[in-house]
FIPA-550990 format. One record per residue (C-alpha): x, y, z. Coordinates in steps of 0.02 Angstrom, whole numbers, plus 50000, padded with zeros to 5 digits. Layout:
<pts>
XYZ...
</pts>
This chain:
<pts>
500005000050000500625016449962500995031050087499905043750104500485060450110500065077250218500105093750095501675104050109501305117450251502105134950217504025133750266504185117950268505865112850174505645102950029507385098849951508845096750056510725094950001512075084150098513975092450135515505086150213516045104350249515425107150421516305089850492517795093450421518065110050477517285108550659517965088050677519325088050551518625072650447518665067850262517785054350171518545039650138517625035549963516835048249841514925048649871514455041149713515485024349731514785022749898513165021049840513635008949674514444999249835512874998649908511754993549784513074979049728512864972349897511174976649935510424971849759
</pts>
């Protein structure tokens, strides 16, 4: 069964974007693999 969705209310954020920037300026951490081959990783082993 599919979900059933509320409407958007007003301000509510619709689209978010991921970045590594914060942690590694406040924790000093980098990735280890780029984004991309981390999911191809995933769906090899999950698929």
């Amino acid at each position: 069964k599919p979900p059933i969705y509320a409407p958007f209310r007003h301000g509510e954020v619709y689209q978010i974007a991921l970045s590594a920037k914060k942690a590694r300026k406040n924790l000093g951490w980098q990735p280890k693999i780029k984004l991309e081959k981390g999911i191809k990783n995933y769906l090899k082993i999950t698929y």
